[in-house]
PDB file of N, CA, C and O in Angstrom:
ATOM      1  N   UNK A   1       0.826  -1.191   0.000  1.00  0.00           N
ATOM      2  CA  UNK A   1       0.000   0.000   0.000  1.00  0.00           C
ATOM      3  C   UNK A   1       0.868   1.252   0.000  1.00  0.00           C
ATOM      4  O   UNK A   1       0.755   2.155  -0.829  1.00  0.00           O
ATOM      5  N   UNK A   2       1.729   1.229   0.984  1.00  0.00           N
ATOM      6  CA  UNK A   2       2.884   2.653   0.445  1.00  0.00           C
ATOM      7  C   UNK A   2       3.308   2.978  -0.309  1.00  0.00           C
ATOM      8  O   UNK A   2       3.386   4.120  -0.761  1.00  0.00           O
ATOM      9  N   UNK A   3       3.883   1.593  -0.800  1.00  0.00           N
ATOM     10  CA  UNK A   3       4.340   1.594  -1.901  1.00  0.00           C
ATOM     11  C   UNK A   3       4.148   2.614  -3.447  1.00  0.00           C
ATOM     12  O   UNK A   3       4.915   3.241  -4.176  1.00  0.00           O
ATOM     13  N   UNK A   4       2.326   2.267  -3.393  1.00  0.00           N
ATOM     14  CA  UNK A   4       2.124   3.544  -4.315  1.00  0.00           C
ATOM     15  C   UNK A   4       1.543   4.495  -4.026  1.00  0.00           C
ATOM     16  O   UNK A   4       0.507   4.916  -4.542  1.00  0.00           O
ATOM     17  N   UNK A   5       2.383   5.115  -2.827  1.00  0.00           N
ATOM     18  CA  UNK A   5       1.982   7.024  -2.371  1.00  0.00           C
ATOM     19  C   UNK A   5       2.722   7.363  -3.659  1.00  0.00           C
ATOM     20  O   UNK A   5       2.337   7.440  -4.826  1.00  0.00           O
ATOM     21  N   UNK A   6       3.832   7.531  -3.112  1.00  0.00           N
ATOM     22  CA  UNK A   6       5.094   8.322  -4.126  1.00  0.00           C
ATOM     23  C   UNK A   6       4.811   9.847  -3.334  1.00  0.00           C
ATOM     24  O   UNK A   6       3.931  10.173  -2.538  1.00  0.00           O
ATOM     25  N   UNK A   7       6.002  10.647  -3.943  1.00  0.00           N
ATOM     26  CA  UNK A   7       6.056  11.916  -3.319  1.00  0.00           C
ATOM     27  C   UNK A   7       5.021  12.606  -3.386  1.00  0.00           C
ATOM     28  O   UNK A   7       4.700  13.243  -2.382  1.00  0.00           O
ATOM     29  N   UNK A   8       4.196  12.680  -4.598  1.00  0.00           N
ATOM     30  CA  UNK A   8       2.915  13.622  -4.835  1.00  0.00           C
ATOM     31  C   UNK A   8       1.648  13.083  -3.570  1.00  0.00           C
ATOM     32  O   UNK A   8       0.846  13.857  -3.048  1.00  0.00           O
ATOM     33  N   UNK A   9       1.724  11.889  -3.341  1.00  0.00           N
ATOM     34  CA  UNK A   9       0.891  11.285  -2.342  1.00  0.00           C
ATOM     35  C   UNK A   9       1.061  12.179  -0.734  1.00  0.00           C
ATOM     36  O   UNK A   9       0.322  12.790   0.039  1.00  0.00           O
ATOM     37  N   UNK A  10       2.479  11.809  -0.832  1.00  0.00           N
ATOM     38  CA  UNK A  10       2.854  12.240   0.780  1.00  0.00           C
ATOM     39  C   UNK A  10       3.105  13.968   0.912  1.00  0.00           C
ATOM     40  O   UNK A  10       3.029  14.589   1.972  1.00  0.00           O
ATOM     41  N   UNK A  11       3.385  14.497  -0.289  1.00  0.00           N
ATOM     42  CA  UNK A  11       3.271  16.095  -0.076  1.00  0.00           C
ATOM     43  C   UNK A  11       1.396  16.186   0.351  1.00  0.00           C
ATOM     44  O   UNK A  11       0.956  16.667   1.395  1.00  0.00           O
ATOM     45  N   UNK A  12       0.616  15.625  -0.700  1.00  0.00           N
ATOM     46  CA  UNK A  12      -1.212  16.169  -0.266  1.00  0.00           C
ATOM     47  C   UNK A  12      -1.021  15.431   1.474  1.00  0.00           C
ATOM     48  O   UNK A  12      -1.581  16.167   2.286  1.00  0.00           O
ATOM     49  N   UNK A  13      -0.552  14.537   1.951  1.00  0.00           N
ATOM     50  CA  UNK A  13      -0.677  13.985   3.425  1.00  0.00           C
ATOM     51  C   UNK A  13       0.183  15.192   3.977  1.00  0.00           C
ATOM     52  O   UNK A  13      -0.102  15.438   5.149  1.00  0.00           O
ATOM     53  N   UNK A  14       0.865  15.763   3.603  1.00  0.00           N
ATOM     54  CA  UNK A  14       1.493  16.942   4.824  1.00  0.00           C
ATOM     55  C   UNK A  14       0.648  18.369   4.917  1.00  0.00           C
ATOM     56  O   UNK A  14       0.364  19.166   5.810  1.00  0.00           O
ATOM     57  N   UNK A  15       0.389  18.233   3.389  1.00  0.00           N
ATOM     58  CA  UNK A  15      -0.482  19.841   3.523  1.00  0.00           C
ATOM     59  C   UNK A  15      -2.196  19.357   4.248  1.00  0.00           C
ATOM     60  O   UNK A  15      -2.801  20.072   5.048  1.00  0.00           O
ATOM     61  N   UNK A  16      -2.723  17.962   3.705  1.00  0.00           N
ATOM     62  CA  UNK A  16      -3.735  17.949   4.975  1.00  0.00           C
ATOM     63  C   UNK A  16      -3.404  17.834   6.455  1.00  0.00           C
ATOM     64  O   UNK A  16      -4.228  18.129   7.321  1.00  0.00           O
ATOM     65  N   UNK A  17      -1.948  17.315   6.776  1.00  0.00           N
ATOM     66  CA  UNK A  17      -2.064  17.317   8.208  1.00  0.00           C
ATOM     67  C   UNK A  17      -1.738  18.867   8.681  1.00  0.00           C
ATOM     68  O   UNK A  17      -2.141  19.258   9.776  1.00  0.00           O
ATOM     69  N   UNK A  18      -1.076  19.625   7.904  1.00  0.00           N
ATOM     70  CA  UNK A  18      -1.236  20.898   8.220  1.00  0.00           C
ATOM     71  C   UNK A  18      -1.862  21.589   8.434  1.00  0.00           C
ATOM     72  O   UNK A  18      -1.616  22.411   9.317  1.00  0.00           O
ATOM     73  N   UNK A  19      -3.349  21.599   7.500  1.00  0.00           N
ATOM     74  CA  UNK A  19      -4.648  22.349   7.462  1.00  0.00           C
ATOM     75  C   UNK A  19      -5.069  21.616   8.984  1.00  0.00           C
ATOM     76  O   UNK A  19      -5.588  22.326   9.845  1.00  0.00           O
ATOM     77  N   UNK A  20      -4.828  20.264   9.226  1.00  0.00           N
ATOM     78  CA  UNK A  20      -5.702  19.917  10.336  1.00  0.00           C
ATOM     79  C   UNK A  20      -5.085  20.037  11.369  1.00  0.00           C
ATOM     80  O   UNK A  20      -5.799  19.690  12.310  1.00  0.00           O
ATOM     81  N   UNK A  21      -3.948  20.409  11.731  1.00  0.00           N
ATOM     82  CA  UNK A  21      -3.224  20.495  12.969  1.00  0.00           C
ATOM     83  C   UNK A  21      -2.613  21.738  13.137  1.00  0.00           C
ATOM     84  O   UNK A  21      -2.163  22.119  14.218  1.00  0.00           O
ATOM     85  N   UNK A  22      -2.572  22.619  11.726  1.00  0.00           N
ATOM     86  CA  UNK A  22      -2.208  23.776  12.330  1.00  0.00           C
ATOM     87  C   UNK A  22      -0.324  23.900  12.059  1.00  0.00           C
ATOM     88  O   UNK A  22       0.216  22.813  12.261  1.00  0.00           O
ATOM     89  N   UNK A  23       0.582  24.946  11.682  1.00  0.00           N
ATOM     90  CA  UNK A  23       1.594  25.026  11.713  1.00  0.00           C
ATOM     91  C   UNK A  23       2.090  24.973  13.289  1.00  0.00           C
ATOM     92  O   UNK A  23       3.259  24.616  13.441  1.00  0.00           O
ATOM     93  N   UNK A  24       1.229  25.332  14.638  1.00  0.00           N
ATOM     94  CA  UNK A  24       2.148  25.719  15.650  1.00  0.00           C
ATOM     95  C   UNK A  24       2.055  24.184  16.513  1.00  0.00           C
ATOM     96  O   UNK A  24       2.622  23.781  17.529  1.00  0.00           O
ATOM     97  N   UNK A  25       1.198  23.652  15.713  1.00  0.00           N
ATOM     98  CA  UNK A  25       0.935  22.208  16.705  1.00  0.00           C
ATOM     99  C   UNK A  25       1.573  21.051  15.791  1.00  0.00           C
ATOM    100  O   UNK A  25       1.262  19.878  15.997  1.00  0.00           O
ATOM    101  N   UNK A  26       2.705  21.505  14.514  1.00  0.00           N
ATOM    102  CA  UNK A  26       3.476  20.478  14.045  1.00  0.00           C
ATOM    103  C   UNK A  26       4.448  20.005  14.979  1.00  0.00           C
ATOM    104  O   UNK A  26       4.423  18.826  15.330  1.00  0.00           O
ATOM    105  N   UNK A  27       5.401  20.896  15.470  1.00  0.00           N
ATOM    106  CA  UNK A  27       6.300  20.628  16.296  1.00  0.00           C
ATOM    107  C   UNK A  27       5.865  19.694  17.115  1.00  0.00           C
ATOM    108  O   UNK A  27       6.384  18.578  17.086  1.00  0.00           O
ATOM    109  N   UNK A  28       4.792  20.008  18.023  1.00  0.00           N
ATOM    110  CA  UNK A  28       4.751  19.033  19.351  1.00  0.00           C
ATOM    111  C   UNK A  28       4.114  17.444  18.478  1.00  0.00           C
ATOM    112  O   UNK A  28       4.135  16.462  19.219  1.00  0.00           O
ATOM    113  N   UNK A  29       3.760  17.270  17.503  1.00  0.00           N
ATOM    114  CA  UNK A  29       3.117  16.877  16.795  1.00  0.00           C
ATOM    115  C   UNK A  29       4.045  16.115  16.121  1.00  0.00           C
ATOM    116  O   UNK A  29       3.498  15.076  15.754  1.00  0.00           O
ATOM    117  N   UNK A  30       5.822  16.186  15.616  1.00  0.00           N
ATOM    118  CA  UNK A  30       6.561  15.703  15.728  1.00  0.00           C
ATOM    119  C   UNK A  30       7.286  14.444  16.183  1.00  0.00           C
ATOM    120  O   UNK A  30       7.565  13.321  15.763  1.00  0.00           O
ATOM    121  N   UNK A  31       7.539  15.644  17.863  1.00  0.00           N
ATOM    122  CA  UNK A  31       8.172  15.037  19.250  1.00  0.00           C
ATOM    123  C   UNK A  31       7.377  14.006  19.321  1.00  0.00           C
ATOM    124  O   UNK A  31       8.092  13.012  19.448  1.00  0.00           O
ATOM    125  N   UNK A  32       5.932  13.629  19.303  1.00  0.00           N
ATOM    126  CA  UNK A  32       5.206  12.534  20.080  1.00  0.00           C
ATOM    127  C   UNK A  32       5.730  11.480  19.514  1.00  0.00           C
ATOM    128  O   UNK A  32       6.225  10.496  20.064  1.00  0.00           O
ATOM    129  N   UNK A  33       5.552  11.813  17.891  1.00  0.00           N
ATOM    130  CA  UNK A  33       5.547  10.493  16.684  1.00  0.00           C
ATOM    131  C   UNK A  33       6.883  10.113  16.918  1.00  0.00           C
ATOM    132  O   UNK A  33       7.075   9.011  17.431  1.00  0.00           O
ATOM    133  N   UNK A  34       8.203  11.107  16.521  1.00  0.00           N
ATOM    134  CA  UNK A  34       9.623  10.653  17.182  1.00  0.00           C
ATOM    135  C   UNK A  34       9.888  10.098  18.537  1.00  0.00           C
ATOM    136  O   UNK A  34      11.009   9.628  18.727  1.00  0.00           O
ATOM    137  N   UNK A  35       8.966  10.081  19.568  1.00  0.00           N
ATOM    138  CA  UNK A  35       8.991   9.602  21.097  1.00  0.00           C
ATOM    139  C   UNK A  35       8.434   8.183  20.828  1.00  0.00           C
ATOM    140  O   UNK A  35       8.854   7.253  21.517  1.00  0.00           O
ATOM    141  N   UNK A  36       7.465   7.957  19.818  1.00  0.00           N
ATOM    142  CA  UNK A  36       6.522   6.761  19.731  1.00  0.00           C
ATOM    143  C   UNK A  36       7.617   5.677  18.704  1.00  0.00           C
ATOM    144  O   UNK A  36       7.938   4.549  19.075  1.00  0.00           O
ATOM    145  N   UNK A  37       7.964   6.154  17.697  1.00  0.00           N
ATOM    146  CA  UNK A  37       9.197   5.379  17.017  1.00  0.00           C
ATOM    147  C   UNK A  37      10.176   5.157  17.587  1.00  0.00           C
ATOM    148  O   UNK A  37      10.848   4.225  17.145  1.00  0.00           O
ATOM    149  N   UNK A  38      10.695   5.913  18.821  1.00  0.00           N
ATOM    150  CA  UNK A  38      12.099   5.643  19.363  1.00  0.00           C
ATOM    151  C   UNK A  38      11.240   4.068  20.036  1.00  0.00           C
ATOM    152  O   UNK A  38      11.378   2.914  19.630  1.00  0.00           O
ATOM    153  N   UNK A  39      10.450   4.538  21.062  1.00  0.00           N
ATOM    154  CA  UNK A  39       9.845   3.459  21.906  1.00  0.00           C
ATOM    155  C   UNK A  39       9.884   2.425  21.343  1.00  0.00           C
ATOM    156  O   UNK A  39      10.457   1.465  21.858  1.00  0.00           O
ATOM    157  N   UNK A  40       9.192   2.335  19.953  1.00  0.00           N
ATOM    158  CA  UNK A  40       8.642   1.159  19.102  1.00  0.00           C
ATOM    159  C   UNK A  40      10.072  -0.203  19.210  1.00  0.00           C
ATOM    160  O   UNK A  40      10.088  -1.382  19.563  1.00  0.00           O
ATOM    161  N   UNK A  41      11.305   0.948  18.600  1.00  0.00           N
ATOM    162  CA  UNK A  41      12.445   0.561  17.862  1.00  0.00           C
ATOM    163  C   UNK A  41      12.915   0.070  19.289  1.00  0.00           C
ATOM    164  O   UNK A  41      13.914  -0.649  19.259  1.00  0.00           O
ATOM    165  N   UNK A  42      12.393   0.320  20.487  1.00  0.00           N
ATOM    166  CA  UNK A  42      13.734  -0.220  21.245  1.00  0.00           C
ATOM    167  C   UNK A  42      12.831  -1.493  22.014  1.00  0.00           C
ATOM    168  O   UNK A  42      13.396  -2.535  22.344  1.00  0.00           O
ATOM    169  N   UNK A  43      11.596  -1.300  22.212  1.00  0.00           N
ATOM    170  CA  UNK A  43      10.840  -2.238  22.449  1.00  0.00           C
ATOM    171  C   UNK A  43      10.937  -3.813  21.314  1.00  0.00           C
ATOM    172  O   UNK A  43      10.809  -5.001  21.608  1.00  0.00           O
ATOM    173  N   UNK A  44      11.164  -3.250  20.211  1.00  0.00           N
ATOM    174  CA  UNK A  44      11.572  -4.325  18.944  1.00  0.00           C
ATOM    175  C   UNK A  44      13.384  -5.032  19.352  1.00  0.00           C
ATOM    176  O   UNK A  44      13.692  -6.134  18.898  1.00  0.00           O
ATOM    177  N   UNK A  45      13.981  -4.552  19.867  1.00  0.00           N
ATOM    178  CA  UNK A  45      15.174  -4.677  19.828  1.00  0.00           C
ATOM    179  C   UNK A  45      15.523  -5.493  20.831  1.00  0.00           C
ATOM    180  O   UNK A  45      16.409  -6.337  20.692  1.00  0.00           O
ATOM    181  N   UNK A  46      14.468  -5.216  22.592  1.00  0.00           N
ATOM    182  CA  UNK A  46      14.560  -6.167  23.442  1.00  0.00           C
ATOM    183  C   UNK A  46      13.729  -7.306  23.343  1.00  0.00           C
ATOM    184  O   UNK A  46      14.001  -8.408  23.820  1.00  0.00           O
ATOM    185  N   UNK A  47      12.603  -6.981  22.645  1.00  0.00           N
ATOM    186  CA  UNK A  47      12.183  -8.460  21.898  1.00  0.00           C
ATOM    187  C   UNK A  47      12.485  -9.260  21.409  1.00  0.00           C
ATOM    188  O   UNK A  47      11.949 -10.368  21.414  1.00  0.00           O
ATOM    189  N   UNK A  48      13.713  -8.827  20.683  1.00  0.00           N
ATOM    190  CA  UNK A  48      14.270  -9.656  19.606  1.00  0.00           C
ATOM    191  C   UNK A  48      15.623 -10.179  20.575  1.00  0.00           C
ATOM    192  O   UNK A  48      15.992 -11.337  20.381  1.00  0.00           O
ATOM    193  N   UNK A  49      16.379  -9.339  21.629  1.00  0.00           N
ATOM    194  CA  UNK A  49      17.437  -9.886  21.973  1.00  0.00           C
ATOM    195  C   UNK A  49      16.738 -11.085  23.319  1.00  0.00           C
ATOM    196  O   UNK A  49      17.414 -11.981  23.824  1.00  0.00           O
ATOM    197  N   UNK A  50      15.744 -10.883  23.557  1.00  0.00           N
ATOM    198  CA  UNK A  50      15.136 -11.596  24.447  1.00  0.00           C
ATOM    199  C   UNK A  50      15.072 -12.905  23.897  1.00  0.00           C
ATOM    200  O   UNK A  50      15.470 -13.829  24.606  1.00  0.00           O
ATOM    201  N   UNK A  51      14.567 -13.188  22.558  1.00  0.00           N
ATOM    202  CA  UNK A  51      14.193 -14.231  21.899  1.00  0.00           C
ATOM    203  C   UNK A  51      15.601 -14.887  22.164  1.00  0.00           C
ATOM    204  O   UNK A  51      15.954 -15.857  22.834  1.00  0.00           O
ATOM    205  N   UNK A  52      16.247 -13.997  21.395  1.00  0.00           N
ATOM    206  CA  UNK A  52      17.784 -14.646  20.685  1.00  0.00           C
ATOM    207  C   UNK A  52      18.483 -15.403  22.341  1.00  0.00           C
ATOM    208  O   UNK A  52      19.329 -16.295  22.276  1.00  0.00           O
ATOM    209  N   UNK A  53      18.040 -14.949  23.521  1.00  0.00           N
ATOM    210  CA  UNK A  53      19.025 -15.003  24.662  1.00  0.00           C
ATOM    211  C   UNK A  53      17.992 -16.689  24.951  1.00  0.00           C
ATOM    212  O   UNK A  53      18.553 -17.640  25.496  1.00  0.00           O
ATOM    213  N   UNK A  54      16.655 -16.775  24.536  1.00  0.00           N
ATOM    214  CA  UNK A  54      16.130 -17.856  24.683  1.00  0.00           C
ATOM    215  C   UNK A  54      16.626 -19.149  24.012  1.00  0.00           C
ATOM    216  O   UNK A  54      16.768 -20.214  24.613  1.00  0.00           O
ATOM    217  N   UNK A  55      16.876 -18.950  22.700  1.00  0.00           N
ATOM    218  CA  UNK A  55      17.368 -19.695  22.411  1.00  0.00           C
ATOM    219  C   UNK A  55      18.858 -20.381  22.331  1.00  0.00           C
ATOM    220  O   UNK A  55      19.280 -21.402  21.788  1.00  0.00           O
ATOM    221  N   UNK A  56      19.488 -19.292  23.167  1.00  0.00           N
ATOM    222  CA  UNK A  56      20.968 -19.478  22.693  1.00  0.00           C
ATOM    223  C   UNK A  56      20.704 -20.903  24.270  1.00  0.00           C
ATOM    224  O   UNK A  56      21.058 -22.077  24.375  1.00  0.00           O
ATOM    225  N   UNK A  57      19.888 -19.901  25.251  1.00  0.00           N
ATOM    226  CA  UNK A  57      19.403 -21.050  26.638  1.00  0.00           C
ATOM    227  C   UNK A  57      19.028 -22.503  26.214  1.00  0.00           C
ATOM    228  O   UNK A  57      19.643 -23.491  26.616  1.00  0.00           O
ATOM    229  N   UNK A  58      18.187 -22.535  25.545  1.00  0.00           N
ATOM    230  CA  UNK A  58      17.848 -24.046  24.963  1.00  0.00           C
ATOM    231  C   UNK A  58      18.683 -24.952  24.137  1.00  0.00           C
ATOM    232  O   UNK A  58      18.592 -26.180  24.125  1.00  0.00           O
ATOM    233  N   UNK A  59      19.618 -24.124  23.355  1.00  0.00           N
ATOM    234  CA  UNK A  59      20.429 -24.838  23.023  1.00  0.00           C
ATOM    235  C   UNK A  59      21.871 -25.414  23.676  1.00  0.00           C
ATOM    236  O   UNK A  59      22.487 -26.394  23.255  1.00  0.00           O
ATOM    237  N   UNK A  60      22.225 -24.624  24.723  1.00  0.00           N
ATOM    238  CA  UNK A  60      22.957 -25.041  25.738  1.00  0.00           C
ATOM    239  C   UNK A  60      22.048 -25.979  26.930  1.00  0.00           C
ATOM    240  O   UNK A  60      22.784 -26.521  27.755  1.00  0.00           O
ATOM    241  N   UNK A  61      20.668 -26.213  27.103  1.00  0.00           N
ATOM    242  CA  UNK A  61      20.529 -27.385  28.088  1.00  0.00           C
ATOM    243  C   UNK A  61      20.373 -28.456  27.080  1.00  0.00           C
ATOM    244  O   UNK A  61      20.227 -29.628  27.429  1.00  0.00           O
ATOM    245  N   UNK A  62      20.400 -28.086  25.827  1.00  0.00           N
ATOM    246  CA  UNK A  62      19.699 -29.409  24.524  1.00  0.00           C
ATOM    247  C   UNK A  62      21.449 -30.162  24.729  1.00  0.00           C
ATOM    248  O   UNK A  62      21.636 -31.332  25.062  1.00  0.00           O
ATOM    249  N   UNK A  63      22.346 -29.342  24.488  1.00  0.00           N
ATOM    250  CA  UNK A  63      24.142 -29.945  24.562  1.00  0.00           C
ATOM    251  C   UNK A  63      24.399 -30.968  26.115  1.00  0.00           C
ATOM    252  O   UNK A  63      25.005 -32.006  26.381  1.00  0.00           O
ATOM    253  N   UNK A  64      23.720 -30.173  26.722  1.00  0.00           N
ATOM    254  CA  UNK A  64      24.242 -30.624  28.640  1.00  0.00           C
ATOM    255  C   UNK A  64      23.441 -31.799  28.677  1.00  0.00           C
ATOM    256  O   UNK A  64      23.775 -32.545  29.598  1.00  0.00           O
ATOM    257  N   UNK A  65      22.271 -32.313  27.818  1.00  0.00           N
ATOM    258  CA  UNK A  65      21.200 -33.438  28.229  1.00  0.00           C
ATOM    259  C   UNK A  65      21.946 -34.934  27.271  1.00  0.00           C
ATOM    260  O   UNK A  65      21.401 -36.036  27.325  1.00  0.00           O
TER     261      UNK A  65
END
């Protein structure tokens, strides 16, 4: 589905979020979305090292048995 915005897509998505949010409420409007992606990315990262620490566990009691 993103795939076919293309730039002309995502310029009409900035000038409507503009009309609807206003130039002075981009900024904070920003920060949230950059606060919500940092979260996302690090929440993804201990998920994933969590997994990886599971299995590295199972495969060391699978060796010891």
């Amino acid at each position: 589905m993103l795939q076919n915005i293309g730039f002309p897509g995502l310029l009409m998505i900035l000038v409507v979020v503009l009309i609807i949010f206003g130039p002075s409420k981009l900024p904070e409007l920003g920060r949230a979305v950059g606060r919500t992606l940092h979260e996302f990315k690090s929440s993804a990262k201990e998920l994933v090292s969590d997994t990886k620490e599971d299995v590295i566990e199972k495969q060391e009691t699978a060796k010891q048995s």
